[in-house]
N, CA, C and O atoms as CSV, one atom per row, in Angstrom:
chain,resi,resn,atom,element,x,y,z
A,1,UNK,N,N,128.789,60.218,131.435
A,1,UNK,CA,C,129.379,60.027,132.745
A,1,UNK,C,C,129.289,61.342,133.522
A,1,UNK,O,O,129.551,62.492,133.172
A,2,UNK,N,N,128.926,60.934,134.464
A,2,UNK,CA,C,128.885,62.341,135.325
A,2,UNK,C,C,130.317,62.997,136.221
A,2,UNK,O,O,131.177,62.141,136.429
A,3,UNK,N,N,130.541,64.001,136.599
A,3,UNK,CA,C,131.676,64.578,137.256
A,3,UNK,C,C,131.141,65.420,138.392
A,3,UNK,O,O,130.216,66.225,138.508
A,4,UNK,N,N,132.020,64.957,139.138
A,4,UNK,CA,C,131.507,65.999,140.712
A,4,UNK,C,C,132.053,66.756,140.961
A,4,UNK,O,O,133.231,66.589,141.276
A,5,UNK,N,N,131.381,68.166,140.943
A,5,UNK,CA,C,132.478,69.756,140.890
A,5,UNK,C,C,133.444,69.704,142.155
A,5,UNK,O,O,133.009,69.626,143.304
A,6,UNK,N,N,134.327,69.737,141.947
A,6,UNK,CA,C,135.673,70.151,142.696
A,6,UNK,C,C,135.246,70.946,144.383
A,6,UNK,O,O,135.276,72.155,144.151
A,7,UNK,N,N,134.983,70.791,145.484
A,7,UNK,CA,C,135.036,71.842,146.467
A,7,UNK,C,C,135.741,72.997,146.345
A,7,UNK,O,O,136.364,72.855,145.292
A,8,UNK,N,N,135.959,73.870,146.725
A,8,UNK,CA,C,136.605,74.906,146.723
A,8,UNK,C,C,136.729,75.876,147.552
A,8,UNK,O,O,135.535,76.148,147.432
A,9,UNK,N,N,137.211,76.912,148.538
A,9,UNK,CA,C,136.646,77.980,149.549
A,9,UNK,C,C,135.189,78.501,148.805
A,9,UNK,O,O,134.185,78.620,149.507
A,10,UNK,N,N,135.145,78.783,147.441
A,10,UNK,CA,C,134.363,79.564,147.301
A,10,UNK,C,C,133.343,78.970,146.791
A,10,UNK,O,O,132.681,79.553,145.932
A,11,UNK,N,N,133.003,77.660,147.226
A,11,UNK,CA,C,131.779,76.901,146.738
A,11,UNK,C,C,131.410,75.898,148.197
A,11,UNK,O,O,130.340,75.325,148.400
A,12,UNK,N,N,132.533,75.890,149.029
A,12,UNK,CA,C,131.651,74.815,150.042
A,12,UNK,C,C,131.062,75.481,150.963
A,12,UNK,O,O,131.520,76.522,151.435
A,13,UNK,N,N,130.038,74.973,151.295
A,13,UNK,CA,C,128.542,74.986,151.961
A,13,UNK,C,C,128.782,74.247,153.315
A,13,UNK,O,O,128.107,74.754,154.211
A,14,UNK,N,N,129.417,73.378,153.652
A,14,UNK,CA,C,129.957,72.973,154.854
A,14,UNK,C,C,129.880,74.331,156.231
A,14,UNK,O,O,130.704,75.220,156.018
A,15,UNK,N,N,129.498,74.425,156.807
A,15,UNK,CA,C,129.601,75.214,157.961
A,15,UNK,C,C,130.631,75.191,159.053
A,15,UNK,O,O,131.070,76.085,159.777
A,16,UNK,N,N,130.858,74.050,158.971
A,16,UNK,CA,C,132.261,73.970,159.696
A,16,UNK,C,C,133.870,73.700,159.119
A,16,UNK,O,O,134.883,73.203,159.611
A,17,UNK,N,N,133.586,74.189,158.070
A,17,UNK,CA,C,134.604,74.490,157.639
A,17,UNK,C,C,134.975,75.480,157.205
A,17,UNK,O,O,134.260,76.285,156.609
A,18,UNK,N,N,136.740,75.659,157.533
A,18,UNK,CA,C,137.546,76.849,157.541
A,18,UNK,C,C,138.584,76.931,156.437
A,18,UNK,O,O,138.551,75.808,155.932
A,19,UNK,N,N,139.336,77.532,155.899
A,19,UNK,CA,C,139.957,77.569,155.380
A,19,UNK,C,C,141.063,78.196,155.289
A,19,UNK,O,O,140.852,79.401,155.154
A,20,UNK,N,N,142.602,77.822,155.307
A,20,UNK,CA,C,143.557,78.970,155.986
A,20,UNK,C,C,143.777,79.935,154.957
A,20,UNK,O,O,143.195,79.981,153.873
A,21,UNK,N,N,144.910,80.915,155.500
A,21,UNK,CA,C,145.515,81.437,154.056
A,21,UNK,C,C,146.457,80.972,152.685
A,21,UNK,O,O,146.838,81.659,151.737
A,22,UNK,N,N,146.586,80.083,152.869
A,22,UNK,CA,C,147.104,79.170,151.798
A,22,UNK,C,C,145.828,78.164,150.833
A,22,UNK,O,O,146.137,77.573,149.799
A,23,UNK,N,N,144.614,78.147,151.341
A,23,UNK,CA,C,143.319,77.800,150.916
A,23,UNK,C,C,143.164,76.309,151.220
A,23,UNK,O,O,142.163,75.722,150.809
A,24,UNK,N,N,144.156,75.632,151.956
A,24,UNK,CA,C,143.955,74.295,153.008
A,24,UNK,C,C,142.747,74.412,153.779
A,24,UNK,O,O,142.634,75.496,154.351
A,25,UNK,N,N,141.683,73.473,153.973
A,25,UNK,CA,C,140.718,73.517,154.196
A,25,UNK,C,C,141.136,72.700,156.230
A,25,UNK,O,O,142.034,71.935,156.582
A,26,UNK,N,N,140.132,73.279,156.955
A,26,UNK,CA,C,140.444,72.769,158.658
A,26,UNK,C,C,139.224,72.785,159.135
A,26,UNK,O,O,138.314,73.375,158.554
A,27,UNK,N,N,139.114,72.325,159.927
A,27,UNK,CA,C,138.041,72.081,160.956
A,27,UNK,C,C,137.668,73.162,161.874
A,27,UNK,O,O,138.210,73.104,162.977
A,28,UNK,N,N,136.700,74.331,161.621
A,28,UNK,CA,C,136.917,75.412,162.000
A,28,UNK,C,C,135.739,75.037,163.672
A,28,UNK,O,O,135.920,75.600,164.752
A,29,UNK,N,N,134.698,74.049,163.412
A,29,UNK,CA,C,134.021,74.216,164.767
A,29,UNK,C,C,135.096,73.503,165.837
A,29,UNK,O,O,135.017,73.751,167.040
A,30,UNK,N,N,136.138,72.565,165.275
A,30,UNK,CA,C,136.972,71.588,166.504
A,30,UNK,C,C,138.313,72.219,165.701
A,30,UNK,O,O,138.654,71.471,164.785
A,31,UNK,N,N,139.065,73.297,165.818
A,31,UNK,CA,C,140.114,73.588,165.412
A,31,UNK,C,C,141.261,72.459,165.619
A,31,UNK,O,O,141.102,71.731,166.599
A,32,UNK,N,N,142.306,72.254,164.869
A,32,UNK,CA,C,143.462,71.700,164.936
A,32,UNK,C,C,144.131,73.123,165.818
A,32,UNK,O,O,143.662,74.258,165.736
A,33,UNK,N,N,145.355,72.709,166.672
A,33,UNK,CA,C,146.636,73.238,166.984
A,33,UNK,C,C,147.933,72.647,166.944
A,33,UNK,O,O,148.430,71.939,167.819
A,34,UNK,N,N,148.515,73.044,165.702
A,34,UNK,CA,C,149.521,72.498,165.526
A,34,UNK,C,C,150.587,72.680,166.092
A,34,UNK,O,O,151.508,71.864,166.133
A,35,UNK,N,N,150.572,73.972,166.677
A,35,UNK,CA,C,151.854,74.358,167.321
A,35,UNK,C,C,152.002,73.492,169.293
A,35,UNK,O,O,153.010,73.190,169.931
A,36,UNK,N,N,150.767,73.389,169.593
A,36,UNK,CA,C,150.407,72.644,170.602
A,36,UNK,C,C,150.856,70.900,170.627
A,36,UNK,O,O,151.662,70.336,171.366
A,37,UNK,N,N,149.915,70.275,169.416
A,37,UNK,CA,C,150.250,69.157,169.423
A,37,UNK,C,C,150.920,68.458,167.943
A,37,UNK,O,O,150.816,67.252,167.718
A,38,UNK,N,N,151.449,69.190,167.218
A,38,UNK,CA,C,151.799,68.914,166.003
A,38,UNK,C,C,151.275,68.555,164.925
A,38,UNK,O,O,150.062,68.724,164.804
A,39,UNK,N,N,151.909,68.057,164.018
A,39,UNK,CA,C,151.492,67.662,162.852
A,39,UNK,C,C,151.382,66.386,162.823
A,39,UNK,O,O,151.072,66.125,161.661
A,40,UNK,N,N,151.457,65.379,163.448
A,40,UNK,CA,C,151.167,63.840,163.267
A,40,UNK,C,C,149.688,63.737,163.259
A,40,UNK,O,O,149.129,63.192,162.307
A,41,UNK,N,N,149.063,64.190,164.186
A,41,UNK,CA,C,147.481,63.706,163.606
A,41,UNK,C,C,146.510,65.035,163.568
A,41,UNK,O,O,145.492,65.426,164.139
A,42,UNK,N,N,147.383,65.479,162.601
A,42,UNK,CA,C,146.295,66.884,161.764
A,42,UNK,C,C,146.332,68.398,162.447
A,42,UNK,O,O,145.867,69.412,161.927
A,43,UNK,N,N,147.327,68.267,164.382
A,43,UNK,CA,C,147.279,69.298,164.967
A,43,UNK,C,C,146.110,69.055,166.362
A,43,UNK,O,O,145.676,69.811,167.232
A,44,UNK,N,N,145.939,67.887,166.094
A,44,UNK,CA,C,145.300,67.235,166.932
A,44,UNK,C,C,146.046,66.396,168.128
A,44,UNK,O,O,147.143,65.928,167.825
A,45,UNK,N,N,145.435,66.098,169.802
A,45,UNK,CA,C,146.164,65.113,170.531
A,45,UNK,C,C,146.262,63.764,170.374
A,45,UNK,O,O,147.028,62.996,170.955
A,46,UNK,N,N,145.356,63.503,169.467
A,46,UNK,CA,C,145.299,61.816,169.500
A,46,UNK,C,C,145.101,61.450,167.899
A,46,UNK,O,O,144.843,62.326,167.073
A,47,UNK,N,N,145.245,60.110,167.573
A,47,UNK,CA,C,144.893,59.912,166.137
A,47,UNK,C,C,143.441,59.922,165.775
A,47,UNK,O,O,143.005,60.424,164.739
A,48,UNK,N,N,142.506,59.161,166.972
A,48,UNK,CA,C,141.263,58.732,166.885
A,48,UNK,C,C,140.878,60.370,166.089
A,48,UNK,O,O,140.541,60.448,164.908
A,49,UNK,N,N,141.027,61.671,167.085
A,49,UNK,CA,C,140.346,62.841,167.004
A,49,UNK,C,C,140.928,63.645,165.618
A,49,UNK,O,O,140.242,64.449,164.986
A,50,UNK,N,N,141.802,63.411,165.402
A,50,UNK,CA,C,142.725,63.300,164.047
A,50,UNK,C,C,142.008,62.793,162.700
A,50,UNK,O,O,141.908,63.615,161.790
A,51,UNK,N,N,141.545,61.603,162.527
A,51,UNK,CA,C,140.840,60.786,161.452
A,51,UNK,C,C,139.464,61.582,161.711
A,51,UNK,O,O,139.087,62.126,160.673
A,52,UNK,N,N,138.776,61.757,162.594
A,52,UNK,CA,C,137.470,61.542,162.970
A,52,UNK,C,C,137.517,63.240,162.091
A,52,UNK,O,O,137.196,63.349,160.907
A,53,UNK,N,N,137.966,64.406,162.936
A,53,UNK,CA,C,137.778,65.747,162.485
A,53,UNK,C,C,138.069,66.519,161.388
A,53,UNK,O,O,137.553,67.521,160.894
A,54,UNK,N,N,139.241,65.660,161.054
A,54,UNK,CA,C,139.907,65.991,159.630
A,54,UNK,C,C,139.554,65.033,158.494
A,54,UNK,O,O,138.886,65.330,157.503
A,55,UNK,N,N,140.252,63.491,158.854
A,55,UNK,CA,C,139.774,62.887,157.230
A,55,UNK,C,C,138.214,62.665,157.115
A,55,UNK,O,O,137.637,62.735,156.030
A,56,UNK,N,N,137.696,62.444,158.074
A,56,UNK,CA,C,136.142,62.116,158.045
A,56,UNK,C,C,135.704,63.373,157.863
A,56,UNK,O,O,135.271,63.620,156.738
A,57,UNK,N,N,135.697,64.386,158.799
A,57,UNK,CA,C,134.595,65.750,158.741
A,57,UNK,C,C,135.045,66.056,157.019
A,57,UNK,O,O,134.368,65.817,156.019
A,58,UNK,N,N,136.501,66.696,157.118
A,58,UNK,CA,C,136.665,67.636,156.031
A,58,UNK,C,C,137.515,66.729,154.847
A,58,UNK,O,O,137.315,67.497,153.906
A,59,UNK,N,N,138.012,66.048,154.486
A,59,UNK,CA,C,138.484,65.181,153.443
A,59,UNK,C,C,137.207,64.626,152.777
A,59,UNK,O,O,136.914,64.630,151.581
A,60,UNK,N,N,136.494,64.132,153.865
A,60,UNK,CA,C,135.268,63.055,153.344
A,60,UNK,C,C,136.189,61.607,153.252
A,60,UNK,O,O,135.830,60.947,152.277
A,61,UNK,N,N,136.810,61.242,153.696
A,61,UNK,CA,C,137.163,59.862,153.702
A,61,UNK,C,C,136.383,58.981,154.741
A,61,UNK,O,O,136.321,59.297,155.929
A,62,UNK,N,N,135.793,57.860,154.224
A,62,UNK,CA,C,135.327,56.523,155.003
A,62,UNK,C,C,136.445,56.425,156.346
A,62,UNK,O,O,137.465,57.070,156.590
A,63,UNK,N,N,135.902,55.556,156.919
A,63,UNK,CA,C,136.767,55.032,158.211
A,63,UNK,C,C,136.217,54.278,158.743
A,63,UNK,O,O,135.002,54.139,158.877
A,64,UNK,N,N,137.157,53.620,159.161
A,64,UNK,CA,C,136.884,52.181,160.177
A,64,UNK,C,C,137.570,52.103,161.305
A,64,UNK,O,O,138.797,52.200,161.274
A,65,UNK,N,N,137.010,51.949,162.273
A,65,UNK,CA,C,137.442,52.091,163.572
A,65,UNK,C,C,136.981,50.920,164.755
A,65,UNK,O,O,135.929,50.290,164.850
A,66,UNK,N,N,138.282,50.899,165.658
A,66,UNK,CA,C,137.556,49.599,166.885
A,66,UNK,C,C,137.674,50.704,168.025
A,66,UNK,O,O,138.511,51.601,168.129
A,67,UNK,N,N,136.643,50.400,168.817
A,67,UNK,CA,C,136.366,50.648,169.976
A,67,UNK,C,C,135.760,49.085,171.184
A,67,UNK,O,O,134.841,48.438,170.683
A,68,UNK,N,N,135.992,48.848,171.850
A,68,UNK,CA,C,136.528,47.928,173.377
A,68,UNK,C,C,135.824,46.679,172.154
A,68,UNK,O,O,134.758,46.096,172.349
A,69,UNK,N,N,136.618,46.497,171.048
A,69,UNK,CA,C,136.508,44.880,170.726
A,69,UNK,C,C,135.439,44.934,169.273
A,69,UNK,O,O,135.376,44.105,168.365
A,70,UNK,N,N,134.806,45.977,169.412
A,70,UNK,CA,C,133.723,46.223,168.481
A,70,UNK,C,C,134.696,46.967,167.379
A,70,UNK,O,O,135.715,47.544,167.759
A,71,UNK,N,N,134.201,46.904,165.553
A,71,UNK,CA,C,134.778,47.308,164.787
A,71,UNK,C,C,133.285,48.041,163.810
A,71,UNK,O,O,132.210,47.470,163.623
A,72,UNK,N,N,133.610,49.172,163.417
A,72,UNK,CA,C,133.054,50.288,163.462
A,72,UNK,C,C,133.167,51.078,162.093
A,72,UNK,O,O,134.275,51.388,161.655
A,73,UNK,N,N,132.345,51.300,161.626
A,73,UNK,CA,C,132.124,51.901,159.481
A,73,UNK,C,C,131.667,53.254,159.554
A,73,UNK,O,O,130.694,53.227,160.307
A,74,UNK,N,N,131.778,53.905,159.336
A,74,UNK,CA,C,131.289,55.377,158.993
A,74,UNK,C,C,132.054,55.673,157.304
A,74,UNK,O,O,133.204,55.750,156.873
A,75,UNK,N,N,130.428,55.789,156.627
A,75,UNK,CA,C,130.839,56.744,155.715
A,75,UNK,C,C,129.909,57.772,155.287
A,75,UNK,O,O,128.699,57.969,155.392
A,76,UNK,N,N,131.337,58.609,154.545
A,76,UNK,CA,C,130.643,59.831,153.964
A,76,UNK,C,C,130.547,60.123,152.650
A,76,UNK,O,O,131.419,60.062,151.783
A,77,UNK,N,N,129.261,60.490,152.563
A,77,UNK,CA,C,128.548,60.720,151.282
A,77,UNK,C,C,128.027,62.235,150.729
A,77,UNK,O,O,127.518,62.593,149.667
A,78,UNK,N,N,128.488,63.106,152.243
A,78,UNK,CA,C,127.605,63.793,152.022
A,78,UNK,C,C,127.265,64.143,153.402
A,78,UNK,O,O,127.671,65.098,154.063
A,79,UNK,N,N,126.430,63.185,153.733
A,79,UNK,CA,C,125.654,62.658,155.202
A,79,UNK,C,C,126.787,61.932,155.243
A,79,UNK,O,O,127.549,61.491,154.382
A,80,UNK,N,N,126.715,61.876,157.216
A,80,UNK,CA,C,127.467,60.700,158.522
A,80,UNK,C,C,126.595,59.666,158.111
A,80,UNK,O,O,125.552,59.944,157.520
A,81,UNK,N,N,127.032,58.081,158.456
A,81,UNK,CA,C,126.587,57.261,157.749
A,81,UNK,C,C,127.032,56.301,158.875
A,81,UNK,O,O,128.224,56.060,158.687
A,82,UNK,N,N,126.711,55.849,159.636
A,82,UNK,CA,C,127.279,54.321,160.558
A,82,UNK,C,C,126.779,53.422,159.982
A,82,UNK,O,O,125.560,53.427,160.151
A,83,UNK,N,N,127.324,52.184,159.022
A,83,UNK,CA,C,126.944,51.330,158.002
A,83,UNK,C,C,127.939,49.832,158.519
A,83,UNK,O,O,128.581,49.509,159.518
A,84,UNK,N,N,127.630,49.265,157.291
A,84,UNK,CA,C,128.610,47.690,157.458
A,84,UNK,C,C,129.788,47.883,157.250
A,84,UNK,O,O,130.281,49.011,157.262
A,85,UNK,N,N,130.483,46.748,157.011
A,85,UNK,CA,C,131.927,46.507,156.743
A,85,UNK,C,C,131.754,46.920,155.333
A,85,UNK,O,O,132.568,47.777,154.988
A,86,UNK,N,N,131.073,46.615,154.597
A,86,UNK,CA,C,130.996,46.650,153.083
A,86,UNK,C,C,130.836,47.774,152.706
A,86,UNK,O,O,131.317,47.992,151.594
A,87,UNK,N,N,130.369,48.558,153.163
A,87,UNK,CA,C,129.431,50.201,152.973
A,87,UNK,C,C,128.049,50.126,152.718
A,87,UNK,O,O,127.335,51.129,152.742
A,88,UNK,N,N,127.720,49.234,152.525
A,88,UNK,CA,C,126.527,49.141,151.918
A,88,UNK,C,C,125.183,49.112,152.547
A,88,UNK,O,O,124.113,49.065,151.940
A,89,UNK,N,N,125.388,49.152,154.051
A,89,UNK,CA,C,124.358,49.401,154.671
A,89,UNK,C,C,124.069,50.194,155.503
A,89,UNK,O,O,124.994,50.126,156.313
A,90,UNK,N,N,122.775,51.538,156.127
A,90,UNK,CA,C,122.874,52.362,156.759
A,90,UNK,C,C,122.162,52.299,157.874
A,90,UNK,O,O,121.121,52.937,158.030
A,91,UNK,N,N,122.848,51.245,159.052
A,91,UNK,CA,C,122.378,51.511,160.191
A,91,UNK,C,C,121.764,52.479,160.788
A,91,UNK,O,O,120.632,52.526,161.271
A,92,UNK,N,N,123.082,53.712,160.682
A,92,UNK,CA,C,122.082,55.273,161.029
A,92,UNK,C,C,122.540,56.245,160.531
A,92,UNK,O,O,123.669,56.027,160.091
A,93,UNK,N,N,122.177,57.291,160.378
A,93,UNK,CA,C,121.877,58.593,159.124
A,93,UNK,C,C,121.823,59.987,160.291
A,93,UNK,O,O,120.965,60.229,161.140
A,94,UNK,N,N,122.928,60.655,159.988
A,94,UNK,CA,C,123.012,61.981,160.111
A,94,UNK,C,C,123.052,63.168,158.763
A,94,UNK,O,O,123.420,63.129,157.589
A,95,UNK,N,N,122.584,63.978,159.475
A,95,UNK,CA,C,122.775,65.277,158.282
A,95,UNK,C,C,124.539,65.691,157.659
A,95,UNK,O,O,124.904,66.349,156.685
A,96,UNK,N,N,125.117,65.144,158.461
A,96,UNK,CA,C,126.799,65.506,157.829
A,96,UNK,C,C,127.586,64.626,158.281
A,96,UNK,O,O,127.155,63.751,159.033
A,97,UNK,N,N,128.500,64.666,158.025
A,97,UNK,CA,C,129.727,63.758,158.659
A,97,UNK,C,C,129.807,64.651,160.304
A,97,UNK,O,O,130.036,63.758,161.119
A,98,UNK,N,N,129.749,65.466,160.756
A,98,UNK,CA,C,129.830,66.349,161.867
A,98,UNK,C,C,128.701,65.926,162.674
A,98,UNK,O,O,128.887,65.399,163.770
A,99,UNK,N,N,127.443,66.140,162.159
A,99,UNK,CA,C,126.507,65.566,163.242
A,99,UNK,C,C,127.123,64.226,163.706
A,99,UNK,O,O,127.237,63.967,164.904
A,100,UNK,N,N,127.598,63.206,162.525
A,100,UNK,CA,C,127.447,62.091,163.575
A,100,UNK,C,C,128.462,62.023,164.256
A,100,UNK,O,O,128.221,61.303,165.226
A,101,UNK,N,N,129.966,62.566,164.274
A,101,UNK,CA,C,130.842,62.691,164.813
A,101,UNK,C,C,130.225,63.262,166.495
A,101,UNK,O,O,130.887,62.812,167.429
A,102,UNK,N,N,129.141,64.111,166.846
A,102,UNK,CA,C,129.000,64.947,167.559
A,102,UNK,C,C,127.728,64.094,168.434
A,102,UNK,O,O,127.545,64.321,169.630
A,103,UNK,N,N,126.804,62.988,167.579
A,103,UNK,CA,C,125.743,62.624,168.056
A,103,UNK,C,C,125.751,61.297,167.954
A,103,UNK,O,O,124.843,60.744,168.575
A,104,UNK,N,N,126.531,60.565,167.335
A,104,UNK,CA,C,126.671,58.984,167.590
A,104,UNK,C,C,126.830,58.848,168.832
A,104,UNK,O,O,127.730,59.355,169.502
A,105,UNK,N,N,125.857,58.068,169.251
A,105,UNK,CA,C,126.448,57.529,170.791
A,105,UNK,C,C,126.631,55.833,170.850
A,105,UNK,O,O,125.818,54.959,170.551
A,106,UNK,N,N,127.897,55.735,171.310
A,106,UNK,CA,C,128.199,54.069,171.643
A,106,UNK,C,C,128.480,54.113,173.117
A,106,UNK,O,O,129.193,54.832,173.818
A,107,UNK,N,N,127.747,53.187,173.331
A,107,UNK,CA,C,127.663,52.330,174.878
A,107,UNK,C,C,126.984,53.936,175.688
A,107,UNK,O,O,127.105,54.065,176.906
A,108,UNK,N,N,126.375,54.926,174.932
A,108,UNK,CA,C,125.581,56.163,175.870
A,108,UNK,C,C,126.524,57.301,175.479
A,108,UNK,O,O,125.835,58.316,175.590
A,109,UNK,N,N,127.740,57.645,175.081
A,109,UNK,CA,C,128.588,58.246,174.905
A,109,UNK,C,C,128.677,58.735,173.864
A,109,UNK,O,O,128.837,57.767,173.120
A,110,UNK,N,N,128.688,59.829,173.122
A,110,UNK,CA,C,129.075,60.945,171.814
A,110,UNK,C,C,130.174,60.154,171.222
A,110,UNK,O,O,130.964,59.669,172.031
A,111,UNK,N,N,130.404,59.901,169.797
A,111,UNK,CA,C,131.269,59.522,169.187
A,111,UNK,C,C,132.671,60.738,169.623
A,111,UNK,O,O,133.793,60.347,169.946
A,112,UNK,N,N,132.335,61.967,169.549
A,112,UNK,CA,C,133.428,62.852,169.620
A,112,UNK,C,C,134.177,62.578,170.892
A,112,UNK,O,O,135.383,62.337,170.944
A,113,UNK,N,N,133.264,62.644,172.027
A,113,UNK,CA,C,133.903,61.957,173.471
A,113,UNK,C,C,135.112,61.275,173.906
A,113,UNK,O,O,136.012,61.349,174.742
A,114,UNK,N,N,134.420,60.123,172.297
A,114,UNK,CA,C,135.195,58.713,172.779
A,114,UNK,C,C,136.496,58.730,171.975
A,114,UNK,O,O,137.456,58.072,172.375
A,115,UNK,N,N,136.562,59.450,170.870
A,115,UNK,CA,C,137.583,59.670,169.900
A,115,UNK,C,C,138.846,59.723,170.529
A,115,UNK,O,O,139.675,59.369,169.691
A,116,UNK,N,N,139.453,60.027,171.730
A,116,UNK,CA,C,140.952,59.991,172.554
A,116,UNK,C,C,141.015,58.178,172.667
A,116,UNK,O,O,141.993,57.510,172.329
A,117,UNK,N,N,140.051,57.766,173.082
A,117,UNK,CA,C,140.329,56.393,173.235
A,117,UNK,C,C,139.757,54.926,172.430
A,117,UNK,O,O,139.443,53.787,172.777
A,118,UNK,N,N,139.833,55.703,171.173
A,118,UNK,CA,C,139.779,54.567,170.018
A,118,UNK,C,C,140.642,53.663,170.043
A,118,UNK,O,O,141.319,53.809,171.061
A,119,UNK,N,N,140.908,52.967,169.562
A,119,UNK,CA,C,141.536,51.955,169.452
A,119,UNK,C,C,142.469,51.713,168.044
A,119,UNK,O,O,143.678,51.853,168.229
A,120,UNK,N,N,142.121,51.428,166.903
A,120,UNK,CA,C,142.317,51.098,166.218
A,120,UNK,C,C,141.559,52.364,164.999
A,120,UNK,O,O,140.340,52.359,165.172
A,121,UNK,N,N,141.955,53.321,163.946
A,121,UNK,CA,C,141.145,53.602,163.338
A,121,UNK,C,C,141.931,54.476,162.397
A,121,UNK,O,O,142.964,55.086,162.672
A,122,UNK,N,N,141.196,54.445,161.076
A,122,UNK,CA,C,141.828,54.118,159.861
A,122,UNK,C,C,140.641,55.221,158.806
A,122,UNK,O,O,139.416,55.225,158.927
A,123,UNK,N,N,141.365,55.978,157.923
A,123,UNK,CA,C,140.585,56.116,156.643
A,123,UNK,C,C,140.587,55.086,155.819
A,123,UNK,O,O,141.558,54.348,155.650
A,124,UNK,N,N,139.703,55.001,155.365
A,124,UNK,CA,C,139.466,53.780,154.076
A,124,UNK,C,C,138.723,54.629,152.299
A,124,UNK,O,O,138.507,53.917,151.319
C-alpha cells in the first residue's frame, strides 16, 4: 500500500503558499485578513472566496459549487480539475488548483471574479 508524504513548510513546492509563525499554512498570492473580515470564511469577505482560496487552493479539498442555476465540481489532485458530479471526469485541466481558480472562465468571467457571488458552495 502506498502512503503520501505529509506536506510540510519544509517540503511544499506550492508557490503560493505561505506559512505563518505557528506553521498554519495561507494563501500567500490572495492573502486572508482576519482582522478586517474575520474568521468565518478563512479571513476572507465572502464564503465563495473563502472555500475557493483556502479549502480548494491550500487544504486541497474538492468542492461543489452553484453559480446562476448551474452546479459546478472542481477537484484537486494536484492539478485544478473542473469535472462531473462524480469526480470522475475532466472537462478541463489546469496546472494547480490556483491556475484554475485564476483562469476558469464561466459565462467569459475568471472563476476568482465570480467567487463574491457564488451561490451555493461547499468542500466535499
Amino acid at each position: 500500500m502506498a502512503t503520501e508524504e505529509l506536506i510540510t513548510p519544509e517540503n511544499d513546492t506550492r508557490n503560493f503558499v505561505g506559512y505563518d509563525l505557528m506553521g498554519f499554512p495561507f494563501n500567500k498570492k490572495y492573502p486572508p485578513n482576519k482582522n478586517k473580515y474575520g474568521e468565518d470564511f478563512y479571513g476572507y469577505p465572502t464564503k465563495g472566496e473563502g472555500v475557493l482560496l483556502y479549502d480548494f487552493c491550500i487544504m486541497g479539498y474538492d468542492v461543489e459549487f452553484s453559480y446562476k442555476g448551474n452546479t459546478y465540481y472542481l477537484l484537486n489532485d494536484g492539478e485544478g480539475i473542473l469535472s462531473n458530479k462524480t469526480f470522475s471526469e475532466r472537462k478541463e485541466e489546469f496546472p494547480s488548483p490556483m491556475d484554475l481558480v485564476e483562469n476558469l472562465k464561466i459565462d467569459g468571467i475568471p472563476l476568482i471574479k465570480l467567487a463574491p457571488e457564488i451561490e451555493d458552495i461547499e468542500p466535499v
